[in-house]
N, C-alpha and C positions, 0 to 999 in steps of 0.2 A: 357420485352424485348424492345430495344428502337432501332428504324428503321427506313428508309427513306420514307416517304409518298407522293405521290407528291398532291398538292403543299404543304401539310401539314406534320407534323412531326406526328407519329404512338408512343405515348410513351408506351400505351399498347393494346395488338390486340383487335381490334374492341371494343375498350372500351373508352379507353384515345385519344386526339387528340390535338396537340397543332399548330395553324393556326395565332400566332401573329406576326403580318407587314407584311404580304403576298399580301398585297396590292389588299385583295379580295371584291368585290363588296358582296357579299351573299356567302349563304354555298354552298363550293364544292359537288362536284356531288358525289366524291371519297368516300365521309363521311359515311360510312356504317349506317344502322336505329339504329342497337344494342349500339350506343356509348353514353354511359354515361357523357362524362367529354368533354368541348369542351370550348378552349381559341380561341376565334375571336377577341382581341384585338389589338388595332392599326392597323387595316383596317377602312376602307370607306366605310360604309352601309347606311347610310345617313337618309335613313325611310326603318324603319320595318311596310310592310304591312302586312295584313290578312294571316293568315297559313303562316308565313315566314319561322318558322322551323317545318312542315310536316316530312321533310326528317327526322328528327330526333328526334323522339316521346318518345324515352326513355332516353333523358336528365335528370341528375340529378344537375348536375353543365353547367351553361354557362355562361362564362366572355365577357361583351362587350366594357371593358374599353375602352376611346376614340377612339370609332368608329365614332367619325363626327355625331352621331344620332341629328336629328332633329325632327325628326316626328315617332312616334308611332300610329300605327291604332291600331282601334279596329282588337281585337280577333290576335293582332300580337304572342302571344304566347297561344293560345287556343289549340295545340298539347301537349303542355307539361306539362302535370298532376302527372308526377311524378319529376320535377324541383324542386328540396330545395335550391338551392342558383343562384340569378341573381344578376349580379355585371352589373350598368350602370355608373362607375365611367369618369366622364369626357369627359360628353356629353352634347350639347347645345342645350340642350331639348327645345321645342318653344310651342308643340304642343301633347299632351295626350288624347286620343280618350276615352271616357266613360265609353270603354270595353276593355283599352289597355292590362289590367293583365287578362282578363279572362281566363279562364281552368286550372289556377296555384294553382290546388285543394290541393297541397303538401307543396307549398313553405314556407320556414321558415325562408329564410334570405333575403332581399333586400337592397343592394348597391346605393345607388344615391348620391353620394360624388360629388361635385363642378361638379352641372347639368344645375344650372341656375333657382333652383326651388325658388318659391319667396311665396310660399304661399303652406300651409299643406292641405288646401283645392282642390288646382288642383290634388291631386292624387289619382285618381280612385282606391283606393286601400280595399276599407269598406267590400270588399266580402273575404279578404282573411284572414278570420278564422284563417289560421293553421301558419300565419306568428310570429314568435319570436325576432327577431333583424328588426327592420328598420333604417338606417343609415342615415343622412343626411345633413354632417358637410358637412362644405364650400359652403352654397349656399346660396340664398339671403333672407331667411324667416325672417321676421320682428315681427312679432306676434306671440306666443305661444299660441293662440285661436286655440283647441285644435274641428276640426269637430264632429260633433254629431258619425261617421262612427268610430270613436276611441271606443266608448265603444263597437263595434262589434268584437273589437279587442283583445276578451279575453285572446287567449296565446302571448300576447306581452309581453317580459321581459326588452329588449334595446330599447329606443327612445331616437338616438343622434342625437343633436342638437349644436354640437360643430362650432365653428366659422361663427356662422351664423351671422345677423342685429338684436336680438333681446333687445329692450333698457329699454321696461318696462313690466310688466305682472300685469294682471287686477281682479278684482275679475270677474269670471265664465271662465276667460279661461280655467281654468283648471277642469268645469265643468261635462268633459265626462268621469273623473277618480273617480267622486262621488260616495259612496257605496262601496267601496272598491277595485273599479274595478283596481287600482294601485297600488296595496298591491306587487305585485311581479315585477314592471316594474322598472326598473332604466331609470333616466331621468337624461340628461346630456344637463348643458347648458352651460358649459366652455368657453372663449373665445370670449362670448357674450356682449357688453357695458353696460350692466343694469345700468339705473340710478335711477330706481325705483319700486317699489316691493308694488303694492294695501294694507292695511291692509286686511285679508279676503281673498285675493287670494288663500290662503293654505289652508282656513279652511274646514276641514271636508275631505281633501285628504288623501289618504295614497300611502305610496311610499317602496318600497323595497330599492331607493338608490337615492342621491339628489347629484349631485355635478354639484358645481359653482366655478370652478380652474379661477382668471384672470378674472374676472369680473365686477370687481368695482376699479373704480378710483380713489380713494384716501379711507381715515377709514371714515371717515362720513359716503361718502355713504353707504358703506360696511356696518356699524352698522343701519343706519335705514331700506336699505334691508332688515338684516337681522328681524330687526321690526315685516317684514314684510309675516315672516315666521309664525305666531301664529296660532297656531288649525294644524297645519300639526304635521303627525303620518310619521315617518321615518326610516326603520332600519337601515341606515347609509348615514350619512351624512360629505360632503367631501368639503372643504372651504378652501381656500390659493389660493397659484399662482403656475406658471409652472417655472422652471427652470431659464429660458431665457426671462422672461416678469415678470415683478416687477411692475405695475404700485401701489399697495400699498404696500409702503414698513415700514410703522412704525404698531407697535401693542401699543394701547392705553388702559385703566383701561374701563370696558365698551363698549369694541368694542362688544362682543359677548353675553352681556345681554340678547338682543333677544329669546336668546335659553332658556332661561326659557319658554318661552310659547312651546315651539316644544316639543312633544315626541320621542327620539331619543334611540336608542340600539346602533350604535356607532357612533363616532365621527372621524372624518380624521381631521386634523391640517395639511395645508405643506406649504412646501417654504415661510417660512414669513425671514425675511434680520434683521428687527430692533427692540428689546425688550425695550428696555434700562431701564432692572429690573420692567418691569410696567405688573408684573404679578400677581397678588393679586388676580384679579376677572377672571384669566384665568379658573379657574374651577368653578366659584361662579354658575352656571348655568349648569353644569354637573353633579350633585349629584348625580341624576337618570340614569344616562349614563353607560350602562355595558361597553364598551369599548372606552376607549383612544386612539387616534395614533397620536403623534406628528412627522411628519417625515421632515428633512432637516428644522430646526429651529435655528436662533441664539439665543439660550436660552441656560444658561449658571447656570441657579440656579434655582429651585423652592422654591418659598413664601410662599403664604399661599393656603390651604387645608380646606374646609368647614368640619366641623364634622361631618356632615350629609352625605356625599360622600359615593357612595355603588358601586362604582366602580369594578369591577370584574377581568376587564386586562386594564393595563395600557403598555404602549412601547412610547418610544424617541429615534429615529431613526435617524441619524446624526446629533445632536446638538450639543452643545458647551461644555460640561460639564468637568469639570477638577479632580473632585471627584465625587464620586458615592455618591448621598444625599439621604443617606439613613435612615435618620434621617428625614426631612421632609416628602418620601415617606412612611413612618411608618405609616402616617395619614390617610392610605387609609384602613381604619380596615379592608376592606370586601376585600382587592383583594386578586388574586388567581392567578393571572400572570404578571410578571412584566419582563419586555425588556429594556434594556438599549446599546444599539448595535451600531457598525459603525460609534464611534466619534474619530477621531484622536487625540482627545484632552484630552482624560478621561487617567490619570494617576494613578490617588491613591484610594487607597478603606479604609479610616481611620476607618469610623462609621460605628455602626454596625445597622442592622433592628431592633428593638422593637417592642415586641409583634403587629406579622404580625401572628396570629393564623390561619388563613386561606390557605397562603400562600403557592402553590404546583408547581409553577414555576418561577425560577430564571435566567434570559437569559442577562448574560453580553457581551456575545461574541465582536469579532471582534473589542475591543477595543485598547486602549495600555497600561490595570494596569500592577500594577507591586507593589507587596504590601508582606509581607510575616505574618506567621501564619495560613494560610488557614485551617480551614477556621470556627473554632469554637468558635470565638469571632464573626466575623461580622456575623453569622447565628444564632445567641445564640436564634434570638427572633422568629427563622422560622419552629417551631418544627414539622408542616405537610410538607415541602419540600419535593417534589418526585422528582423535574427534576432540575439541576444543568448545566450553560453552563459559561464556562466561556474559551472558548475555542478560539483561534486566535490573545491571546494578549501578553503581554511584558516575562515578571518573574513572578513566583506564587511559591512561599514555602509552602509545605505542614508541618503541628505539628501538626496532628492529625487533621479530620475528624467528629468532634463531635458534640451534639448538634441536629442532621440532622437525626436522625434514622428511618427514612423514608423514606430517598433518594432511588428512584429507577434506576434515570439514570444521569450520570455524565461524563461529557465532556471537558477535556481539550486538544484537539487537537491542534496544532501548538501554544503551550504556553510553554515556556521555564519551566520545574517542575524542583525541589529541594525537594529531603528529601525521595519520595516514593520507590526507588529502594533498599535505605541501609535501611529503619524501614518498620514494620508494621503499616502505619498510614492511613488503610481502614478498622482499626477492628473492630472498630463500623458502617461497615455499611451493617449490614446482608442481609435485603431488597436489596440490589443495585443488578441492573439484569442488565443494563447497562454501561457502561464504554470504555472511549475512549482515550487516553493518547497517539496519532499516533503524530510523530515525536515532540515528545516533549523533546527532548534530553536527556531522562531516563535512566541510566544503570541499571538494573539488577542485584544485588550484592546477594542479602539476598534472600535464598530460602521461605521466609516468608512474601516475598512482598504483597503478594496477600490474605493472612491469611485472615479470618476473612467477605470473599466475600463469602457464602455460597450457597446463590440465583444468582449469577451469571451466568446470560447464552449469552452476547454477549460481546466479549474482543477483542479490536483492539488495537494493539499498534507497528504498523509499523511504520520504523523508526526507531526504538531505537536499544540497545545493551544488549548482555547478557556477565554474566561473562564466563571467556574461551570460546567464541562464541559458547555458547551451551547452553538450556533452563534448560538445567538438571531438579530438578522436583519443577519447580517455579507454576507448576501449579497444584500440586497437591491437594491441596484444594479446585479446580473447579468442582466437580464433578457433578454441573447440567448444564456447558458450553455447550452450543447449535454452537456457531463462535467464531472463534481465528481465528484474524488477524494477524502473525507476520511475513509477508514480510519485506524486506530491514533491517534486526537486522544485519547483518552480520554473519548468523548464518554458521559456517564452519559443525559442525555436531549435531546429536539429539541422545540425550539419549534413552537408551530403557524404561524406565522408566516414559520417559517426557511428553509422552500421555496416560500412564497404569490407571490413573482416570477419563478418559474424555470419558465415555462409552455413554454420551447423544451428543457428538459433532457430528453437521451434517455439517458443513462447516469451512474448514480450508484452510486459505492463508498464505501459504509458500513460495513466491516466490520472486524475486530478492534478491537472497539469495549467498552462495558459499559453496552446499552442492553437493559432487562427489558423494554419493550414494542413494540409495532408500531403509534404511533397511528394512526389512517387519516383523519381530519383533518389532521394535519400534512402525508402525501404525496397530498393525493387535489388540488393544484395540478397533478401531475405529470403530467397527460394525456398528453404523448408520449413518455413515459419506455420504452425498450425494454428496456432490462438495469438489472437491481437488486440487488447484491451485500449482500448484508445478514447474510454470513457471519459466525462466532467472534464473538459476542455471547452477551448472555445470557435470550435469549427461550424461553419454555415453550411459545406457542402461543399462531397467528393465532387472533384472535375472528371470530366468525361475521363481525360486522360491516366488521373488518379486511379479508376475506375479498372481501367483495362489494365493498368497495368499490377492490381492485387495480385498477391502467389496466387497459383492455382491449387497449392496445398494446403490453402487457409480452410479450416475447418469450422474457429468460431468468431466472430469480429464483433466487438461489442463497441458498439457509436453513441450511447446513451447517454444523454446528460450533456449535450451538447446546444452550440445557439444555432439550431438548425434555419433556416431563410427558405418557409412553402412559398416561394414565389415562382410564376414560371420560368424566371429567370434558370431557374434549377433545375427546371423539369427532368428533362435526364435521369439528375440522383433520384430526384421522388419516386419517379417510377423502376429506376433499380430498386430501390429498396424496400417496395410493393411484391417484386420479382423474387426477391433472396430472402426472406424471410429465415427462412432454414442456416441460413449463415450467419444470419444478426443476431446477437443478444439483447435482452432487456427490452424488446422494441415498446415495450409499454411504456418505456422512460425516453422515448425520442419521438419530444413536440415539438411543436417547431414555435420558436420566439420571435419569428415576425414573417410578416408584414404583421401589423398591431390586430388585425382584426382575427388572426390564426394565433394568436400566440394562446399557449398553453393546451392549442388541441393536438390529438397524438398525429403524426407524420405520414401515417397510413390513411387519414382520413383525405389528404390531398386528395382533390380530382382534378388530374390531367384535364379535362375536358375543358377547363373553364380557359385555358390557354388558346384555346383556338379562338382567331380572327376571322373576319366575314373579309373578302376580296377588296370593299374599298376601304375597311378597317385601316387592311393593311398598307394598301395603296397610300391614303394618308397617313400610314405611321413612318413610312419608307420615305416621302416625302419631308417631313418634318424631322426627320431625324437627318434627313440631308442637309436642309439648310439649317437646322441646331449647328451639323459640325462644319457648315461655311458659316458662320456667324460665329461660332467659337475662333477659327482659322485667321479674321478678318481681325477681331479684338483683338488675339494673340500679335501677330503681325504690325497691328497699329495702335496698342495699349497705349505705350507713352506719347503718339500724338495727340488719341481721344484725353488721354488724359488731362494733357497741356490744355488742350483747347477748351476743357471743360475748369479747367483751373480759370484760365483769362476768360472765359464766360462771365465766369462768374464773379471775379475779381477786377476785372478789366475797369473801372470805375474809378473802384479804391487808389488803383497805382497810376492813372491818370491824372488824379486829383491830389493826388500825394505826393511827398518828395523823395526822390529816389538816392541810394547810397551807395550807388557808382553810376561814374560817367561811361563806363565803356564795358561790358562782359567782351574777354580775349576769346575767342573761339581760334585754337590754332593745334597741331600737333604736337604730342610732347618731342620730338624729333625738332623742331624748331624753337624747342625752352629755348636756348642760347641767346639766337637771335631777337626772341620778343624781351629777355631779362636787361641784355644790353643796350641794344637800342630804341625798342615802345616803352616799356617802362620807366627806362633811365630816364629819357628826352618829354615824355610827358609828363609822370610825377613829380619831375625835378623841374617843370618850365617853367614859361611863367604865360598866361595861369595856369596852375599846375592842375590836374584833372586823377580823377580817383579811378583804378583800372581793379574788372574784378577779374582773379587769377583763381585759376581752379587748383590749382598747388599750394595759393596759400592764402587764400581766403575760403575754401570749401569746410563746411562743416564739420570735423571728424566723427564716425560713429552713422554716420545720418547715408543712407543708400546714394550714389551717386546718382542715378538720375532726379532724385527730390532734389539734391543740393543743385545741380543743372536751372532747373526749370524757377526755384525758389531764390536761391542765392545770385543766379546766373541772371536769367532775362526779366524775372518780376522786380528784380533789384534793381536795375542799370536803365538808364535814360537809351544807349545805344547799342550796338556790337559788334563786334570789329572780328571780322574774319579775315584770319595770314593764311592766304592758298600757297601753296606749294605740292611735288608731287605727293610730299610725306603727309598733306592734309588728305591729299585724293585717292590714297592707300588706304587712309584710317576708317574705318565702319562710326566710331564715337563721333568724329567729327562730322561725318555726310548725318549722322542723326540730328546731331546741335544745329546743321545748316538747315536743316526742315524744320526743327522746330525754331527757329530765328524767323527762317519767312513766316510760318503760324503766324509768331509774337508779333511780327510786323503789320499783317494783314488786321489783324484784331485790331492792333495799337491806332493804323491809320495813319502812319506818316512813315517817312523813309528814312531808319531806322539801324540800316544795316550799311557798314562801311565795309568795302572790300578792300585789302591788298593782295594783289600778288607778289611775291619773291623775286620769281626767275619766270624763264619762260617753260610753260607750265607742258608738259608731253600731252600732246593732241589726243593721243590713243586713249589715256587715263582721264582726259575732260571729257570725252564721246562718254563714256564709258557712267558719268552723273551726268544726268542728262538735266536734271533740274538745277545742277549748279551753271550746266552750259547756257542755258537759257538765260540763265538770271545775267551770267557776265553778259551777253549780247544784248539785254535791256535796259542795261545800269550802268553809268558811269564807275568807274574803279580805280582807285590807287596803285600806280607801280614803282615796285623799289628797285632803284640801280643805286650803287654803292660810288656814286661819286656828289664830288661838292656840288658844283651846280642845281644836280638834281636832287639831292638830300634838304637843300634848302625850300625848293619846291613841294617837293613831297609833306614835308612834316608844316608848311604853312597852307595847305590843301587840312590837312589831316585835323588839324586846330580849328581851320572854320568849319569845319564836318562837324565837330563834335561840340564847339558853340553853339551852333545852329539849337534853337532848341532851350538852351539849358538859361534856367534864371539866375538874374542877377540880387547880389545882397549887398 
């Protein structure tokens, strides 16, 4: 909790304190004993006397960054035995009493940045044993004549001595690190003018870490310095310049000779500006060197390679490099890691490694290739390879994978791929337990992508696409995946299928996706599933069912970002999710986007209560949601009659008054085409007067829904209509619909409208069975056809005055 303190700031109760430019002469009175953490910087203390901080004995941090200090007494911090860090940064110390650090029986870190200190010997510091870091760049030490009080110093691991005056080092200064008392300390002289470097200075020292950044004035000096390094034991050592300060800037054949006499474990190389190809004996002197690092180099090629070189990891960290030479780096028989990373300039990957047997890391990242075949020509020589990066650079083609059957982790993130989504071109890489292809612009075609991955347990490939935005069972091969990444694919929905072999996944992100549901079939494979990110989608709300059936081993489910629906429709999830807090993430980001008047508030603020109903509430809500779904039931059921009928409502006028553009809509079954094309249409189109028939086979609209063409083209169109019963009409459903709408059209129209024939003699069981076509034959006159002369002549002069009746003359 962070609170107002006077004069000080309270960041945490009675623990933390921050007091800086309070313009305080000494500690406030206010400062409770219990406080550990305490910033007095940029006030005016000027001298810390005796017991100065009493008030506060249980310091573990005190900053006094330019406080004006001058003068330290004795025993000015002899309360604080349990202090690990004093920061005296930028103060103009004049005066250090004998006993000024006494009682700092804990301390492990000391600050004296740009103090004014001019000599290692003024600091009263030989009794503190338990110190680890002493700092003391920017002050005016001249000499690295190291006190006798130093080898008391046994857990010291940092002595900076950055930007201070030191110009030469001598033999015994560095005396008090004899016997190994330096094995674990890093010694930082950066920034220092050395002009000269004793032979013997070094010898018999040992150092955990030696760096000389900006140093040396031109390469001469710098090479006989370096001379001057002989008999030191080092496990890393670190040589070049800083960014912003070049005073050498060429590299000459023989600058680093020196290092033949050093024992060294690794090596740092930085910031050098000018090669100009004069690299030959850049390694003549590192054979014995397990580790390389060339970082920010204008070095644009490597030369020559001693045979002898047992090199272990090698890395070239922003240099120049335009092809990967990896052909040259072949020379390095023994390594076992090699870095090529962070050059803007590396474009092409031609050559391939040669017998590199050893070889189990390959890290191109963050380049700009762009080369294709990947990747079993240029690794042909690297048959231990386990780790593969080549991740953050231009175009990479995949054609197969081979060569490498040992690969365990491979990483092409933000690298434009080709080829892996339509083939199976990971099949030879059984071992691979890693993989990372995130937004590498992949689609997903082939449910076979992934073939061939059987050790498989971490897969990220956010970012990309599946076919029909769905993974359908592209993973089915995965069945020892432990993580799938596939946020941001676009995935609209998931197969139930698409997790059914992923019984080892414990972590899966699904999110920034466009998926409206949560099926719980699809995930309920997921038994050991612990974290399920299922954020930025588009779900309204788990179903009860969804609900029950999450793992029981889910540990964290993150729903955030979602179009959640506070209505009580939901109630259920809302009040789960009131319940499980402790399971959800981010709940601060899960508001709910509607009903309109909740949108944007958080999801937690839902009140169940407001859901409850009063008894006749609900009485009439039971009621009306009854007759809603009989009133839906009745429309459904009788659509195209309300329809018709509202048609001739309303049109019913128009087509009485008008003239119509057939004599007769056929209502008959396509079972009897034969008989209406040869005998009704031949004998009335072709009579005399000849009469216009509308045929729903070939005068209906194409394109246009059949019941529109019915009701439009059919009976608004036609003066009559002539319905051919048979049992094939009293079978059809189409046809018993046209006969209800024909009586409609008639009752509207107002005159008798509808001509019947029958065929044959019609089966009794199938007429019972329409009860409204039964009716209608027992009230109406009817046409019947028998297929002989007599009666054909009859029939079809019946048939002509029916269809006269009615129609005008021109």
């Amino acid at each position: 909790m962070v609170g107002s303190f006077n004069p000080c700031v309270e960041v945490i109760t009675n623990l933390t304190y921050s007091c800086m430019e309070m313009n305080l002469s000494g500690v406030p009175d206010e400062i409770p004993p219990s406080t550990e953490n305490l910033d007095l910087s940029f006030n005016t203390l000027e001298s810390l006397t005796s017991n100065y901080f009493s008030a506060v004995p249980a310091l573990m941090f005190l900053d006094l960054t330019r406080c004006d200090i001058q003068t330290i007494e004795d025993n000015a911090f002899v309360d604080l035995r349990y202090l690990l860090t004093l920061i005296l940064t930028g103060n103009p110390l004049q005066h250090l009493g004998p006993s000024a650090f006494s009682g700092l029986e804990s301390l492990q870190r000391l600050v004296a940045v740009e103090d004014d200190i001019s000599s290692l010997a003024d600091l009263p510091i030989g009794h503190l044993h338990t110190l680890e870091e002493l700092n003391l760049g920017k002050n005016q030490v001249d000499s690295l004549k190291l006190p006798r009080y130093f080898s008391n110093l046994s857990a010291l691991k940092l002595l900076n001595l950055q930007s201070n005056r030191i110009s030469s080092i001598s033999t015994g200064d560095l005396d008090a690190l004899q016997g190994g008392k330096g094995q674990n300390l890093t010694l930082v002289l950066s920034i220092n003018e050395i002009k000269h470097i004793q032979p013997g200075s070094f010898e018999g020292v040992q150092l955990g870490e030696l760096s000389l950044r900006s140093c040396f004035e031109n390469s001469s000096i710098m090479k006989a310095c370096i001379q001057g390094f002989a008999g030191l034991q080092v496990n890393r050592l670190v040589l070049g310049e800083f960014r912003n300060i070049h005073p050498v800037s060429d590299f000459s054949n023989g600058l680093l000779d020196g290092l033949c006499q050093v024992q060294l474990q690794e090596f740092v190389f930085i910031c050098f500006k000018r090669f100009h190809n004069c690299t030959d004996t850049l390694f003549d002197c590192l054979v014995n060197t397990t580790s390389i690092r060339l970082v920010d180099l204008y070095l644009n090629q490597v030369s020559e390679v001693p045979a002898a070189s047992r090199v272990h990891q090698l890395e070239f960290k922003t240099c120049k490099f335009r092809e990967v030479p990896a052909k040259k780096l072949s020379s390095f028989k023994e390594l076992r890691v090699l870095r090529i990373t962070k050059s803007k300039y590396l474009t092409n990957f031609l050559q391939k490694f040669e017998d590199l047997p050893n070889l189990e890391v390959l890290d191109l990242s963050e380049n700009r290739l762009s080369f294709t075949q990947c990747c079993s020509f240029h690794l042909e020589g690297t048959p231990k390879l386990k780790h593969l990066n080549l991740s953050f650079n231009s175009a990479i083609s995949l054609s197969g994978v081979t060569h490498v059957n040992e690969l365990e982790s491979l990483d092409f993130r933000y690298s434009k791929l080709k080829g892996l989504g339509t083939f199976p071109v990971l099949l030879a890489l059984t071992k691979l337990i890693y993989l990372d292809i995130s937004h590498t612009s992949t689609h997903i075609k082939s449910q076979c992508a992934f073939c061939g991955l059987e050790s498989l347990q971490v897969l990220k490939m956010a970012g990309n696409s599946f076919h029909d935005k769905n993974p359908g069972n592209t993973f089915m091969n995965l069945a020892q995946l432990r993580t799938l990444d596939i946020s941001s694919c676009e995935l609209e929905q998931v197969s139930l299928s698409t997790f059914s072999s992923l019984h080892e996944l414990r972590e899966l992100n699904i999110s920034h996706n466009r998926l409206l549901t949560f099926d719980s079939l699809a995930y309920n494979p997921l038994k050991k599933i612990t974290i399920l990110d299922f954020s930025s989608n588009q779900l309204f709300a788990l179903t009860e069912k969804a609900i029950e059936s999450l793992p029981r081993s889910l540990v964290h489910l993150d729903l955030s970002f979602n179009l959640f629906s506070c209505s009580c429709y939901h109630r259920s999830f809302l009040e789960w999710v009131k319940e499980h807090r402790q399971l959800l993430q981010s709940t601060e980001q899960m508001v709910c986007n509607s009903p309109e008047h909740m949108r944007n508030v958080n999801i937690l603020s839902f009140d169940p209560s407001s859901c409850q109903l009063s008894p006749t509430a609900w009485a009439l809500s039971v009621i009306m949601s009854f007759a809603g779904i009989l009133l839906l039931i009745l429309i459904y059921k009788y659509y195209f009659n309300l329809y018709y009928a509202l048609v001739l409502l309303s049109r019913c006028k128009h087509y009485v008054d008008g003239d119509h553009t057939y004599d007769a809509f056929v209502i008959h079954s396509s079972k009897d085409t034969e008989w209406v094309t040869k005998e009704l249409v031949e004998t009335l189109e072709g009579g005399v007067p000849p009469f216009h028939l509308c045929l729903h086979y070939r005068d209906f609209t194409p394109g246009v829904p059949i019941t529109s063409n019915i009701i439009h083209e059919g009976f608004l169109s036609s003066r009559k209509v002539i319905a051919v019963i048979s049992h094939h009409f009293l079978e059809s459903k189409w046809c018993s619909f046209e006969f209800e709408i024909a009586q409609s059209w008639q009752f509207v129209e107002g005159k008798a409208g509808i001509i019947m024939i029958v065929l044959e003699e019609v089966d009794q069981g199938l007429l019972r069975r329409n009860l409204g076509l039964t009716r209608y034959l027992q009230r109406n006159t009817y046409l019947k056809w028998k297929d002989k002369e007599i009666n054909r002549h009859l029939f079809w002069r019946q048939l002509r005055t029916a269809l006269l009746h009615g129609r005008r003359t021109t």
